[in-house]
N, C-alpha and C positions, 0 to 999 in steps of 0.2 A: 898586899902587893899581888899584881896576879902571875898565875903561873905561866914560863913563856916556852916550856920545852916544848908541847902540844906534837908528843910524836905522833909519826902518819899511821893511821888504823886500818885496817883493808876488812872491810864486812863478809863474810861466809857465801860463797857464791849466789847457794839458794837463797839468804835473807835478801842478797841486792837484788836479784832476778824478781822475787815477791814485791817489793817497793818496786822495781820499774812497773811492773803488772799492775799490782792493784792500787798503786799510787800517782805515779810519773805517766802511766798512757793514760790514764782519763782526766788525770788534771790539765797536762800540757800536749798531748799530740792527738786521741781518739778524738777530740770535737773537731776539728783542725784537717783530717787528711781529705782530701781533695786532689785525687787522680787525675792525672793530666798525662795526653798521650806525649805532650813535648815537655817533660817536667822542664823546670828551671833552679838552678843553683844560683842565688845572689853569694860571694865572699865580701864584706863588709868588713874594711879592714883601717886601723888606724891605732896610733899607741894608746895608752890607758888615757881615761880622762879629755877623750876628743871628740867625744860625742856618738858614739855608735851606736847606743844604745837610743837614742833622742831619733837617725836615720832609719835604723831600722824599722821604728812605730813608721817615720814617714814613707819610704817603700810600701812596708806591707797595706799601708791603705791604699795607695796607688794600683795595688795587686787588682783592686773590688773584690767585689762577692764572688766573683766567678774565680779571681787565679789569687786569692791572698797567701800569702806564703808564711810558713810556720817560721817564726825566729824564734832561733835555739843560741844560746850559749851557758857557759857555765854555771854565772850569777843565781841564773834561775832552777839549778837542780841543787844548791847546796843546801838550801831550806826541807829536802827530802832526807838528808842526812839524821837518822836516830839521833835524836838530843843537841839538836845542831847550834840551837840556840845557847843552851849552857854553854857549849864549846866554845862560843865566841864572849857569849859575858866572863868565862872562865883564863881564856888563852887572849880574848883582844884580836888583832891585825895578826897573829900569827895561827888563831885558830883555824883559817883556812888549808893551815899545811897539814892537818889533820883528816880532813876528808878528799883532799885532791885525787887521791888513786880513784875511790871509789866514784867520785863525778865525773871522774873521765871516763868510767868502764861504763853509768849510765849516757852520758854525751855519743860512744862508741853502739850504745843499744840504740838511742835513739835517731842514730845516722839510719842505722842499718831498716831499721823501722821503718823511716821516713821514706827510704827508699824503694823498698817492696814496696809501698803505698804509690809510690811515682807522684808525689805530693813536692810542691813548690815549694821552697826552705829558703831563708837566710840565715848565713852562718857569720857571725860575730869573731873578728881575730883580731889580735896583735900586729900581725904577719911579723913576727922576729925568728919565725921558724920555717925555709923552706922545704926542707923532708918533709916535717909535718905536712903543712899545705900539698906537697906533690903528692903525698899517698892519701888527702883526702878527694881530691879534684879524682884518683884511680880509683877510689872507691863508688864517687857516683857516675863516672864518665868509662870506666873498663871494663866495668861488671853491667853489661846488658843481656837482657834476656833477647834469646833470638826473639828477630822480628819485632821488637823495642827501638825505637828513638833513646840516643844514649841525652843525658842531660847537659842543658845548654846553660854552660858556666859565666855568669858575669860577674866582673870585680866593680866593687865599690870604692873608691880612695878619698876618706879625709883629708887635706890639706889643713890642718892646724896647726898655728905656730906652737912653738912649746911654752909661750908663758899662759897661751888659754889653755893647754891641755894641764898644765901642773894647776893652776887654779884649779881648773876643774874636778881634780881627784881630791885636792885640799876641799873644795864645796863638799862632793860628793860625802868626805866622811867625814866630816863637821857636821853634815844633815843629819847624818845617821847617828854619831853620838847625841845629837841632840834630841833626839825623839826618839829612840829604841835603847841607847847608852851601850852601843858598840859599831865602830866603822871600820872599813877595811880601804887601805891603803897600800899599794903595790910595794913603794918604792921610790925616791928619787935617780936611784941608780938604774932600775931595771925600765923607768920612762924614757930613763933618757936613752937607754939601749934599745929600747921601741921605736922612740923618735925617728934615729937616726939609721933602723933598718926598715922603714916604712919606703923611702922611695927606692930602695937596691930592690926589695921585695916587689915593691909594683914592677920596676924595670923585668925583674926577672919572671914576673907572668906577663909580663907583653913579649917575653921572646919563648914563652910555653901556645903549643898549637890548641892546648883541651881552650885556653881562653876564647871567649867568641864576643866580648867587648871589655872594657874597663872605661868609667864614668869617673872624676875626680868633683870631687866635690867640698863645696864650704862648708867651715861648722854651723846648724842650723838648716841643711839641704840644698842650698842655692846650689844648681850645676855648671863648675866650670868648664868641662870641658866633658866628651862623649866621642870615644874611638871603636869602630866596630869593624869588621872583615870583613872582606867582599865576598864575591858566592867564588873567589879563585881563593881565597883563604889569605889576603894580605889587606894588610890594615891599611883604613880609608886615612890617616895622618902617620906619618915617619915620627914625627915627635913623642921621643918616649915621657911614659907618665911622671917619671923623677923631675923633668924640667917643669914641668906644670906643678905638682907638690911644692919644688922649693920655691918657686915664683913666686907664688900665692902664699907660702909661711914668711918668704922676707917682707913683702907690702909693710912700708908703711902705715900705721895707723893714719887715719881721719881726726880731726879734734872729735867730734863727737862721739868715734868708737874709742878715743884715746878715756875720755870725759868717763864713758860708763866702763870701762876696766877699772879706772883707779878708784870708781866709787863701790862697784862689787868687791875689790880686794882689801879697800878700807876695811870694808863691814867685815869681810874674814877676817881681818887680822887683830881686829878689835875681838873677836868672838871666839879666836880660837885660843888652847892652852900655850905655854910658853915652852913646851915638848914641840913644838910644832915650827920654832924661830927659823931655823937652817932651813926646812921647804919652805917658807914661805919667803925666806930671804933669794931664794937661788929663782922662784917665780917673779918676785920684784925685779931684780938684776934680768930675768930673762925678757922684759918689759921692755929695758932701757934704750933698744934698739929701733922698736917700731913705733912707743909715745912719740903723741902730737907735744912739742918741748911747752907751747901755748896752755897745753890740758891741768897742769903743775897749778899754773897761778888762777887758769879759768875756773876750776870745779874744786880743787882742797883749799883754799884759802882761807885763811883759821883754822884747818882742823889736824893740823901737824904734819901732815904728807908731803915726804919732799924727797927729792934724789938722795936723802944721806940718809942711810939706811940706821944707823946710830938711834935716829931722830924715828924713823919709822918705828922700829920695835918699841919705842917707850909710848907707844900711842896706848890711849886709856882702857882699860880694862874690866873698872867697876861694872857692879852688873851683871857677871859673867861667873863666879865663885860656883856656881850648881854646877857649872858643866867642870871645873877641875876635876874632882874627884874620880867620878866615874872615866872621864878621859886617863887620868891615871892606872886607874884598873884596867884599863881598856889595852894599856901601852903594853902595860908589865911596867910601867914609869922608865921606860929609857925614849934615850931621843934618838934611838936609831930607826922606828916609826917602822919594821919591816921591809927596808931594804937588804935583806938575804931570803925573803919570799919570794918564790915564784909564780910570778902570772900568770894563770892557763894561758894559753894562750885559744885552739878549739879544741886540743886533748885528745891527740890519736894515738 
């Protein structure tokens, strides 16, 4: 059984300062910086599991060669952590609350970094924290050197319902026990507390002046919608970004996008362990709303999928025994799957 207390460990100032130095800038930012007299800040912001990570590759190519912008967030410094790996085969979904101090203080180097370079960034958030965000927006927008262009902030906003964003984190670490034998998993609680501060958060950077546009966008990159400020500093549309968010997560499905959810969530539900029932049951129920009612008989028929959830969980499993085990290791074997984890959010 693995061990699940994984107290938080804070590394010796000089070791973390050495790992930012001869580890973390030549891996993730020295190839990368690219001075620009007008930097730009993307915030890319949406709950766990909605796809940020999939926008921000599409941003940054849209950047080209001339303005690509470094995307930083958390994910990608926890692997610099001393022994990071055992940590997580050792603690599972809660081995992250073991290095969190220390990713933040590297996340906190590498702002600061980024920004003596005057280098284009995307930053990866939650948005369920506005202090947070206000004191990083004053980090690259208050602090200019005389005679410096201060950085020009745009927001990013996913609009994802929340039955693609909990599938999605259900994918995400089903992938990961599957090929490495440890995922990490926020929470169904603390999603759902993202969710539902995703659009008071955007609302409340369309009434912050450092903003100078905010873009809403579908899971996958399509742009719905693109508001930006006049050269008098008032936004070119009155409509705050919340209405747009919620519009776009209540739409009804399509048969055909109804069609390929219930065949993606089959296959999860067939593959994942039976530690996993209560999320995966609360992303079915969170389904029930935007299913095409047609998609039921069109795409599962024969293969046990139905409104009664009873009937869902007993769907077949053979096949799948290798991934128990380590899944269980992974847990600590409870079904509380890391909903008392905290989700960086970008760690200031």
């Amino acid at each position: 059984m693995a061990d699940s207390t994984a107290p938080r460990s804070v590394l010796p100032e000089g070791r973390a300062r050495q790992i930012f130095t001869k580890q973390i800038l030549p891996a993730l930012l020295s190839p990368y910086l690219n001075p620009q007299s007008d930097p730009r800040m993307i915030l890319l912001g949406a709950q766990p599991g909605a796809g940020k990570t999939s926008l921000a590759r599409i941003l940054t190519d849209r950047g080209g060669t001339d303005r690509r912008p470094i995307a930083l967030d958390v994910d990608a410094l926890r692997p610099f952590y001393p022994g990071y790996q055992k940590i997580k085969r050792r603690h599972g979904v809660k081995g992250d609350r073991r290095v969190t101090d220390d990713v933040h203080r590297w996340l906190r180097m590498a702002f600061e970094h980024i920004r003596q370079h005057r280098t284009d960034l995307i930053i990866e958030h939650t948005l369920g924290n506005m202090e947070q965000i206000t004191d990083m927006l004053d980090r690259f927008v208050g602090h200019v050197e005389p005679g410096a262009l201060p950085y020009t902030v745009d927001v990013a906003v996913l609009a994802v319902a929340v039955a693609d964003s909990r599938r999605g984190m259900l994918e995400r670490c089903q992938l990961a026990l599957e090929t490495v034998g440890h995922g990490r998993y926020p929470g169904d609680d603390l999603h759902d507390s993202r969710y539902d501060s995703v659009p008071h958060t955007a609302d409340a950077l369309f009434e912050n002046p450092l903003v100078s546009s905010i873009t809403v966008y579908r899971r996958g990159g399509q742009e719905l919608s693109r508001n930006r400020r006049d050269a008098d500093g008032a936004w070119m549309s009155d409509i705050p970004p919340s209405q747009i968010i919620t519009t776009e997560r209540d739409r009804p499905w399509d048969l055909q996008r109804s069609i390929e959810w219930l065949a993606g969530f089959q296959s999860l539900s067939a593959r994942m362990d039976s530690v996993w029932q209560e999320s995966l049951q609360r992303a079915w129920l969170d389904a029930q709303p935007l299913l095409d009612p047609a998609a039921l008989g069109t795409s599962m028929s024969g293969n046990g999928l139905t409104r009664d959830w009873d009937l869902l969980t007993d769907l077949p499993r053979t096949g799948h025994h290798h991934v128990h085990q380590p899944l269980e290791q992974a847990l600590g074997g409870v079904p509380e799957v890391g909903n008392d984890i905290p989700e960086p959010d970008a760690g200031l």
